[in-house]
C-alpha positions in Angstrom: -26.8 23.0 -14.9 -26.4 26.1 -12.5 -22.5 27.2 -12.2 -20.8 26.2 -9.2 -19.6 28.6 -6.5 -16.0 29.0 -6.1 -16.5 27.8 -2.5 -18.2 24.6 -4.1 -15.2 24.1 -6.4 -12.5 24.4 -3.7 -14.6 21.5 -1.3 -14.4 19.9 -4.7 -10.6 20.1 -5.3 -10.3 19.2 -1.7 -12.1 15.9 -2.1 -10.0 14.8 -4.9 -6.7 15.8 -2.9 -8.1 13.8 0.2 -9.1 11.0 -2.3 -5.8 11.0 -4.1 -4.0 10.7 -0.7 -6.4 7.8 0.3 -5.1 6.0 -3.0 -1.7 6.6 -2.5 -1.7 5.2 1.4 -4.1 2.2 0.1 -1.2 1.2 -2.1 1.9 1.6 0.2 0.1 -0.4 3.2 -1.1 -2.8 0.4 2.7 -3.1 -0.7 4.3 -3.3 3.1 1.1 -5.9 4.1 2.2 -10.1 3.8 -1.5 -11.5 5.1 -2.6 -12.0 1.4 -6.5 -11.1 2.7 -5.4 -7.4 4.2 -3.4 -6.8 1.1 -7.0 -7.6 -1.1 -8.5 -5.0 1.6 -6.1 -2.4 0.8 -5.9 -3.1 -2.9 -9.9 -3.1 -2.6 -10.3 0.5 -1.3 -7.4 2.0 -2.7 -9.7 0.7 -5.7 -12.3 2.4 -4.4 -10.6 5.7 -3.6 -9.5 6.0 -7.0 -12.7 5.3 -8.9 -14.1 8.2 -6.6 -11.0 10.3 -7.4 -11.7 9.9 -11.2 -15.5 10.4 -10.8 -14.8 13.8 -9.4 -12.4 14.9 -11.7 -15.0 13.8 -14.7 -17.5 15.6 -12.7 -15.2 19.4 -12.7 -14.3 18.4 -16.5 -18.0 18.6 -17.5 -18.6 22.1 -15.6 -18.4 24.7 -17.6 -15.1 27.0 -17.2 -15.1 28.8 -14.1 -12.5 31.7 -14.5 -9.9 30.0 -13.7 -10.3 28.6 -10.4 -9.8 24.8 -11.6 -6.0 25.7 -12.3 
């Protein structure tokens, strides 16, 4: 497997910031919602957002080290 350009791993880290966030607003608006089917929607994607979250952070454990830029 071919290393990855730093530019690569910084779109990377971005996704799992914007993915983090996702999970973090999926849970307060599931915590604030009262209609029982929004809250499953919430708690759903916020699911959702975190399984992606942990796939990417899986995905920059099994690169090989890059210098540095992962810290």
């Amino acid at each position: 497997m071919p290393n990855l350009s730093v530019k690569e791993l910084n779109y990377i880290k971005d996704f799992l910031s914007w993915e983090l966030l996702m999970v973090k607003k999926c849970n307060q608006y599931a915590s604030q919602e009262v209609d029982p089917i929004f809250k499953g929607v919430f708690n759903n994607v916020g699911q959702i957002h975190q399984q992606n979250y942990l796939d990417l952070l899986t995905y920059l454990q099994q690169q090989p080290n890059q210098g540095g830029v992962l810290q």
